[in-house]
N, CA, C and O atoms as a printed pandas DataFrame, in Angstrom:
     atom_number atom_name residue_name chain_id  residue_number  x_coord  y_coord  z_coord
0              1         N          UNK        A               1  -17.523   -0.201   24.252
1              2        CA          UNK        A               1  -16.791   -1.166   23.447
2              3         C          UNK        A               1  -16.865   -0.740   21.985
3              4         O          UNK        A               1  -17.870   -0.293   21.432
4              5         N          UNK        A               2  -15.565   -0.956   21.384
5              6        CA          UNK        A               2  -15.446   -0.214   19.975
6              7         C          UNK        A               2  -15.648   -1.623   19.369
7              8         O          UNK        A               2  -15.468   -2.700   19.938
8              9         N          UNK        A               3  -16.210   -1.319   17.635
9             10        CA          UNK        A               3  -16.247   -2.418   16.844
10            11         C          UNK        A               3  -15.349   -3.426   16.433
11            12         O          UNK        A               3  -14.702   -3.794   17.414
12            13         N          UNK        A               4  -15.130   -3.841   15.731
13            14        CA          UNK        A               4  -13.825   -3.950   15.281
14            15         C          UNK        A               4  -13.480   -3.509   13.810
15            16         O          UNK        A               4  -14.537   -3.567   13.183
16            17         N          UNK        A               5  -12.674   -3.182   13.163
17            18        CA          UNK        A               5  -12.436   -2.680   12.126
18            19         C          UNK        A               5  -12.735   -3.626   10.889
19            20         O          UNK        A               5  -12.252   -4.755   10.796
20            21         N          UNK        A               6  -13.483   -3.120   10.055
21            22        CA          UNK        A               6  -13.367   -3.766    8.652
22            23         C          UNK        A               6  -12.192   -3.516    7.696
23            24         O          UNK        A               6  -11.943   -2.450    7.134
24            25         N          UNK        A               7  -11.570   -4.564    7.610
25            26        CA          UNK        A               7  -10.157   -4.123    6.896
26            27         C          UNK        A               7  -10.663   -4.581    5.582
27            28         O          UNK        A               7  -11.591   -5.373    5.420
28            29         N          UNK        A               8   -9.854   -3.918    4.521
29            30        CA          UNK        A               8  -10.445   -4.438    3.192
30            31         C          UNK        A               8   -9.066   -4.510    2.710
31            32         O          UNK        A               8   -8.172   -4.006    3.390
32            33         N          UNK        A               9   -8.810   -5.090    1.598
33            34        CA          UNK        A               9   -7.357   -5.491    0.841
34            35         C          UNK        A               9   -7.798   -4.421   -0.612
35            36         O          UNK        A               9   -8.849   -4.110   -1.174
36            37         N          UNK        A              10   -6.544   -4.155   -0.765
37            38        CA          UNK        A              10   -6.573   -3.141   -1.929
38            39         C          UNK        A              10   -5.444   -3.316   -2.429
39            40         O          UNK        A              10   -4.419   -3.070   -1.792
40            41         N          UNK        A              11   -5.437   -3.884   -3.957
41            42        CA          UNK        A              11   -4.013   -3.717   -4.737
42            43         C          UNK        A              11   -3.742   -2.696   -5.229
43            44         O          UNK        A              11   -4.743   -2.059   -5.559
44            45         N          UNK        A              12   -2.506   -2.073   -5.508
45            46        CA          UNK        A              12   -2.162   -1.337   -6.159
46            47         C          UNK        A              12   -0.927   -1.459   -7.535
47            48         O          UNK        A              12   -0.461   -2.512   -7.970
48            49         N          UNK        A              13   -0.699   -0.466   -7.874
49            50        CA          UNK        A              13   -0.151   -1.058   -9.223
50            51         C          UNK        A              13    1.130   -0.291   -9.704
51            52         O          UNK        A              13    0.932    0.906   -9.500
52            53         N          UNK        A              14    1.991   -0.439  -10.092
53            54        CA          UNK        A              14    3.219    0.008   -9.949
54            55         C          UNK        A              14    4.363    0.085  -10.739
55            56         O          UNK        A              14    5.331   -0.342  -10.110
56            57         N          UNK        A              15    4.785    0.648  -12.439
57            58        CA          UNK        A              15    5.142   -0.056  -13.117
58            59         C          UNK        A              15    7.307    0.460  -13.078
59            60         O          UNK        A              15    8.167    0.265  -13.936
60            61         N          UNK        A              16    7.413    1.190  -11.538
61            62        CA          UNK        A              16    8.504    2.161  -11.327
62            63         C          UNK        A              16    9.714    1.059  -10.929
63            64         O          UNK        A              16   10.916    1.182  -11.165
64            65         N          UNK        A              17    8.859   -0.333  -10.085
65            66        CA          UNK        A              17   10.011   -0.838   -9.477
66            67         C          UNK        A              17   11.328   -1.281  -10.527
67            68         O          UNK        A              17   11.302   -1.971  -11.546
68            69         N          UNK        A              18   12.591   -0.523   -9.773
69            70        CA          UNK        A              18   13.673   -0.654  -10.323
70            71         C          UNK        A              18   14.678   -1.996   -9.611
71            72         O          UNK        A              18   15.461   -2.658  -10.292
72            73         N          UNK        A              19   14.489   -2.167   -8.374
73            74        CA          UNK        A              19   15.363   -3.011   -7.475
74            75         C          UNK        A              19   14.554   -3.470   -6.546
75            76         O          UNK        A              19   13.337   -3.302   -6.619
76            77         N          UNK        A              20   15.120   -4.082   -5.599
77            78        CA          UNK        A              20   14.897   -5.053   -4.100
78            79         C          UNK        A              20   14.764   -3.623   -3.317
79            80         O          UNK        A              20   14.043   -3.674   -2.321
80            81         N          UNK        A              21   15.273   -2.525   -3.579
81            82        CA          UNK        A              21   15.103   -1.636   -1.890
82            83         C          UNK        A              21   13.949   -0.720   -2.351
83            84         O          UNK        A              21   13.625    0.100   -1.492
84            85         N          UNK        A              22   13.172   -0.661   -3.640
85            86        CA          UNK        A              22   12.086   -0.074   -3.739
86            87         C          UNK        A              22   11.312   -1.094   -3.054
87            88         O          UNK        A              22   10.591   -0.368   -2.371
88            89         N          UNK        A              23   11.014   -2.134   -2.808
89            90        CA          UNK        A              23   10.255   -2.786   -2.488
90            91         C          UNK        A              23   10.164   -2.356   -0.664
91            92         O          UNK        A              23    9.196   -2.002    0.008
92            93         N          UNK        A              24   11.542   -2.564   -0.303
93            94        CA          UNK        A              24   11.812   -2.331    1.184
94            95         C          UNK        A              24   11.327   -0.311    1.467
95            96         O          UNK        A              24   10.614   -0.066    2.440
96            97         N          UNK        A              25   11.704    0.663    0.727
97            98        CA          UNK        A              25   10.881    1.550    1.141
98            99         C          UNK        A              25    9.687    1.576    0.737
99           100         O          UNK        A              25    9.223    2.128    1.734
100          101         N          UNK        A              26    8.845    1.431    0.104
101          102        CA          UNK        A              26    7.353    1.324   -0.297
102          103         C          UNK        A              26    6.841    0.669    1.161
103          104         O          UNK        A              26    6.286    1.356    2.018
104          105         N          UNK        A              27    7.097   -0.682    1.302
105          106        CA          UNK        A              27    6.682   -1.363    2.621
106          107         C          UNK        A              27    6.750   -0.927    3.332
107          108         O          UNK        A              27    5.631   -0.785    3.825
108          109         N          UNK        A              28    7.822   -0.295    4.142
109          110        CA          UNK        A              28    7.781    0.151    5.025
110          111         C          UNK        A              28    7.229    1.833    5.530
111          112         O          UNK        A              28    6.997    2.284    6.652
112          113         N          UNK        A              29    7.166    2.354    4.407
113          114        CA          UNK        A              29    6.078    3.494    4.344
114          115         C          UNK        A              29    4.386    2.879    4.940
115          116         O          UNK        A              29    3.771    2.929    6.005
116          117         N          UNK        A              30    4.110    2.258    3.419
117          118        CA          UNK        A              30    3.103    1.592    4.375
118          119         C          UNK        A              30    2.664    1.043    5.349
119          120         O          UNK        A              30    1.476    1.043    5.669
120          121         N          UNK        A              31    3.452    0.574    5.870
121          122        CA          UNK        A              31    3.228   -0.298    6.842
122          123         C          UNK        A              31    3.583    0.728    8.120
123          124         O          UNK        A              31    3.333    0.317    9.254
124          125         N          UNK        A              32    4.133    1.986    7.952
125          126        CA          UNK        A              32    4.005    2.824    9.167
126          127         C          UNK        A              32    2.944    3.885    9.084
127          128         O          UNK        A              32    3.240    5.040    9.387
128          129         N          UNK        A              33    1.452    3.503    8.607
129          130        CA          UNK        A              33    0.506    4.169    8.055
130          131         C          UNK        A              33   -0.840    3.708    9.243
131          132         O          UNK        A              33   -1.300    2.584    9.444
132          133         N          UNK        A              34   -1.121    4.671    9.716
133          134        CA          UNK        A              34   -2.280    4.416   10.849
134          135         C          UNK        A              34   -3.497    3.808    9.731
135          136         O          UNK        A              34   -3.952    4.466    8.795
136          137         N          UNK        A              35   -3.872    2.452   10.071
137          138        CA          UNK        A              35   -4.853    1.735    9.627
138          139         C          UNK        A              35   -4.311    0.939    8.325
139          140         O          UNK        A              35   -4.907    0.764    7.262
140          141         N          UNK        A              36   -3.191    0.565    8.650
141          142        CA          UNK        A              36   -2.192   -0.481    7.615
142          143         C          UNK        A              36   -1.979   -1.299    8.419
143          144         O          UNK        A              36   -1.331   -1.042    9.434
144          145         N          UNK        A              37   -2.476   -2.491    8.159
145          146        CA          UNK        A              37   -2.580   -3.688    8.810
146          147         C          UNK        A              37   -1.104   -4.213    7.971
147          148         O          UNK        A              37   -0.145   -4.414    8.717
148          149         N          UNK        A              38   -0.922   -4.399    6.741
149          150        CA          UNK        A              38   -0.206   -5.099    6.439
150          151         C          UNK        A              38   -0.088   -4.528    4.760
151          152         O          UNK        A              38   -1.059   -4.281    4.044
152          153         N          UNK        A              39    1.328   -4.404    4.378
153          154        CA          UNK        A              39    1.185   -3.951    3.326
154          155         C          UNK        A              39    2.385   -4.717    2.498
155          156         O          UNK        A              39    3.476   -4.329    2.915
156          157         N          UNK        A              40    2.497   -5.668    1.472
157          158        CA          UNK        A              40    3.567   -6.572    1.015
158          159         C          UNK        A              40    3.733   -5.977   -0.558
159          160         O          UNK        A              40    2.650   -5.835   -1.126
160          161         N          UNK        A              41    4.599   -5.708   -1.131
161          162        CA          UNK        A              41    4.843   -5.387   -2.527
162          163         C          UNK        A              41    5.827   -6.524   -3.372
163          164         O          UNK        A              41    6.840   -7.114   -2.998
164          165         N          UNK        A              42    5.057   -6.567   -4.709
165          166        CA          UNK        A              42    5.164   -7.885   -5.197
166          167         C          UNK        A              42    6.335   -7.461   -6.236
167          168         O          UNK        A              42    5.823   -7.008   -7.260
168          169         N          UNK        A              43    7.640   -7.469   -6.280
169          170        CA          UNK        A              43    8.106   -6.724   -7.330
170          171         C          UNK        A              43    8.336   -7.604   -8.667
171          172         O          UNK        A              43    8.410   -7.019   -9.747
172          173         N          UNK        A              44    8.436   -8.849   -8.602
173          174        CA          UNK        A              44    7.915   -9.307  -10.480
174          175         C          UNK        A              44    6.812   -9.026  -10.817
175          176         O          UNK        A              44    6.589   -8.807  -12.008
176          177         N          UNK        A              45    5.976   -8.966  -10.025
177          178        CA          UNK        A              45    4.701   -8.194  -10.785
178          179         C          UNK        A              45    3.936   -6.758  -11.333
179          180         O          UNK        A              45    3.138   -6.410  -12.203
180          181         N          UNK        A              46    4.847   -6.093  -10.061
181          182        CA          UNK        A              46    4.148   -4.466   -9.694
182          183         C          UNK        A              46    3.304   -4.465   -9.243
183          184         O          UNK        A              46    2.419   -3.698   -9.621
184          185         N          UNK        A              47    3.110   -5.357   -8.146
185          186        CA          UNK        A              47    1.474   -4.763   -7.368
186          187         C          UNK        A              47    2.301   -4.516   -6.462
187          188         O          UNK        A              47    3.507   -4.726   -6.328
188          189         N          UNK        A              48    1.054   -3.769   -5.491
189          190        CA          UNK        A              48    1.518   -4.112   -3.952
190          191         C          UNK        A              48   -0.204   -3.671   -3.062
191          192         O          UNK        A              48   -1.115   -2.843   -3.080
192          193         N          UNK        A              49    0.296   -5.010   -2.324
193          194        CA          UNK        A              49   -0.698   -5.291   -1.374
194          195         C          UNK        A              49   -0.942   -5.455   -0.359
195          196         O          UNK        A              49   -0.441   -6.242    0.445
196          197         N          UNK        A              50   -2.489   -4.079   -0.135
197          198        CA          UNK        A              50   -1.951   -3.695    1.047
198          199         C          UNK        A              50   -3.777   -4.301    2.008
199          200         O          UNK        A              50   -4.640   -4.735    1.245
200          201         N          UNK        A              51   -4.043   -4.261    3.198
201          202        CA          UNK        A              51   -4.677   -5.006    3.711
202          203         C          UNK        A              51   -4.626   -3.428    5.296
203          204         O          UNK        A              51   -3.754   -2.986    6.044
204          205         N          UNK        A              52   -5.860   -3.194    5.093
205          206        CA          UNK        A              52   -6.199   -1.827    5.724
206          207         C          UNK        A              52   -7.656   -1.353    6.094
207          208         O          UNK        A              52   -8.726   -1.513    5.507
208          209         N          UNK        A              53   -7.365   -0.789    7.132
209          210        CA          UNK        A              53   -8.609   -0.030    7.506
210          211         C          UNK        A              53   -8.735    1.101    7.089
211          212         O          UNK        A              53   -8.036    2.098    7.271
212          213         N          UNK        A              54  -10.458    0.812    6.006
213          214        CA          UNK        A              54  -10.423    2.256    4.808
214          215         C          UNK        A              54  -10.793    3.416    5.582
215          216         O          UNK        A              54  -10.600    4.470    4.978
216          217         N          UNK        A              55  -11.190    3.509    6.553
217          218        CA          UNK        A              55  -11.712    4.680    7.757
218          219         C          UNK        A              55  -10.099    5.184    8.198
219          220         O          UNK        A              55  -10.061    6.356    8.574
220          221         N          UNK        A              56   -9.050    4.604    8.199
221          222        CA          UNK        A              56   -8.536    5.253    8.751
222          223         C          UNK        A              56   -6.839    5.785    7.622
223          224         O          UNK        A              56   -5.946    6.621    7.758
224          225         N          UNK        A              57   -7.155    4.812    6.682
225          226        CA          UNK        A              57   -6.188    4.643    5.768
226          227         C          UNK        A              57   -6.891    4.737    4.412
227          228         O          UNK        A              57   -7.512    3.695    4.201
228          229         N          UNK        A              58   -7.024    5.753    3.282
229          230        CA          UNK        A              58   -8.078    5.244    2.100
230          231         C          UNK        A              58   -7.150    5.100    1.035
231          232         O          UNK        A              58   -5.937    5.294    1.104
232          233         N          UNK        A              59   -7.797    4.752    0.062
233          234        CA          UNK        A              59   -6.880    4.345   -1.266
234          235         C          UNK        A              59   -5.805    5.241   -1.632
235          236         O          UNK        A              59   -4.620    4.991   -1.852
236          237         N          UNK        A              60   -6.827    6.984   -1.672
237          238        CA          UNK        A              60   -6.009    7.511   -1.618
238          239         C          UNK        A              60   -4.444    7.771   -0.941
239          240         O          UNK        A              60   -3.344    7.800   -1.491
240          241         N          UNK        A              61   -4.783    7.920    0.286
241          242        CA          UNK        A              61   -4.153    7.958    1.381
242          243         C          UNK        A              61   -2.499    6.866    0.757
243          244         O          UNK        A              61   -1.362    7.262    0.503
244          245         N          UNK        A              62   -3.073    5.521    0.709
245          246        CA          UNK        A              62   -1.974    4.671    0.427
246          247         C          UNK        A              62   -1.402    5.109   -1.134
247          248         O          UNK        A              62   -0.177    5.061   -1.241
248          249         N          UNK        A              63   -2.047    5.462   -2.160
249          250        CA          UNK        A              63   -1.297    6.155   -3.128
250          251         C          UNK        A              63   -0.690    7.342   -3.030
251          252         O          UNK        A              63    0.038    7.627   -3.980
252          253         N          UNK        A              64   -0.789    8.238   -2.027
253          254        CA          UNK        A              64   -0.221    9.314   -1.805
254          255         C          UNK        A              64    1.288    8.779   -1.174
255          256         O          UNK        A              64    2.406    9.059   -1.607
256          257         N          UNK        A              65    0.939    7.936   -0.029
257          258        CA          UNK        A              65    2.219    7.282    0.716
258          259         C          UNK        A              65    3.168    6.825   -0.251
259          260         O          UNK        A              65    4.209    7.456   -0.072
260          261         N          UNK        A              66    3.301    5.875   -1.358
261          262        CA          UNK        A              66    3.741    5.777   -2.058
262          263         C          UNK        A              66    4.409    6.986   -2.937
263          264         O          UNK        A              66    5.638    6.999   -2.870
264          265         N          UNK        A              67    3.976    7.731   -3.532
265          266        CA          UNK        A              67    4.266    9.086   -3.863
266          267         C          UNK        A              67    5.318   10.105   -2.900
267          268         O          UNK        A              67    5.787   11.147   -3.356
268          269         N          UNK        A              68    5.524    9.736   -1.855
269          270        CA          UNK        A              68    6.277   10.449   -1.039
270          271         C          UNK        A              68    7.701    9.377   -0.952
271          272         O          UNK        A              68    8.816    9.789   -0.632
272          273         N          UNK        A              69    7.499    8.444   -1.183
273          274        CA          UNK        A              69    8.618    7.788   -1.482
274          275         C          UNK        A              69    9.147    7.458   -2.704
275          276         O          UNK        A              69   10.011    6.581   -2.744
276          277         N          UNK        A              70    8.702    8.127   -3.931
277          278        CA          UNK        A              70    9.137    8.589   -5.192
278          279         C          UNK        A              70    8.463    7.343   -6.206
279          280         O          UNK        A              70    9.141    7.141   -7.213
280          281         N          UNK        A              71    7.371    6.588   -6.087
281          282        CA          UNK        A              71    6.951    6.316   -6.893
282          283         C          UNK        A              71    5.004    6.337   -7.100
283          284         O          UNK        A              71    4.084    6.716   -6.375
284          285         N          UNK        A              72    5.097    5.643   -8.634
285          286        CA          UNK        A              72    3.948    5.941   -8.815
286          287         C          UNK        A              72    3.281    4.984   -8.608
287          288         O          UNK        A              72    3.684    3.843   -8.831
288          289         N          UNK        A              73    1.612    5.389   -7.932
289          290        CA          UNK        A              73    0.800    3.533   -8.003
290          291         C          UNK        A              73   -0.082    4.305   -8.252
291          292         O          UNK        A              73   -0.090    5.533   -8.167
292          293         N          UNK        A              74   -1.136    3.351   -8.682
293          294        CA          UNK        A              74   -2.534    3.235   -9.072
294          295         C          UNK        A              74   -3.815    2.180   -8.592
295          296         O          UNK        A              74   -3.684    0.994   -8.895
296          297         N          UNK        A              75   -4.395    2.382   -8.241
297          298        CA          UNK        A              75   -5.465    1.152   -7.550
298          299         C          UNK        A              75   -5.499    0.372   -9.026
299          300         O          UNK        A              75   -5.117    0.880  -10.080
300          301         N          UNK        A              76   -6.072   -1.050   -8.861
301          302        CA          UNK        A              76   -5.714   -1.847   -9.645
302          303         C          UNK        A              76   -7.044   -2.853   -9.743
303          304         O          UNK        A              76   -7.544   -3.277   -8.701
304          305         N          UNK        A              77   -7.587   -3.210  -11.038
305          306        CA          UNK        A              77   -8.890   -3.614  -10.718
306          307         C          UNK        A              77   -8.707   -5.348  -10.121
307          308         O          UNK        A              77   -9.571   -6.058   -9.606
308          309         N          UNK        A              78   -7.510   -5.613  -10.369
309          310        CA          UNK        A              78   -6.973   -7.064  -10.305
310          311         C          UNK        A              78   -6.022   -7.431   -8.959
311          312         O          UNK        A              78   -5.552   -8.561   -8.824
């Protein structure tokens, strides 16, 4: 019997969003990310938040994902 995963929430930070369909590819990058439980991007704010298993998904990992879909994030202390 396996454990169960400790998911931890991690914001990130984002100051690129231009429209409504950055929001829709960012998400859905993430959210097709082994150990992305759930990943929602806030676009009046520039976060986006994502809710993940760091063993299998790490900060990095989710800032890189982002990066392949042409923008920039940053972990976020807030």
């Amino acid at each position: 019997m396996t454990a169960p995963a400790m998911l931890k929430n991690t914001t990130l930070r984002s100051d690129e969003f231009t429209c409504p369909s950055c929001v829709a590819k960012i998400e859905n990058k993430l959210n097709g990310l082994d150990g992305v439980e759930n990943a929602e991007v806030k676009f009046s704010s520039g976060r986006i938040l994502v809710t993940h298993d760091p063993q299998k998904a790490s900060v990095r990992d989710l800032v890189t994902a982002v990066a392949e879909v042409g923008y920039t994030a940053k972990p976020s202390a807030i």
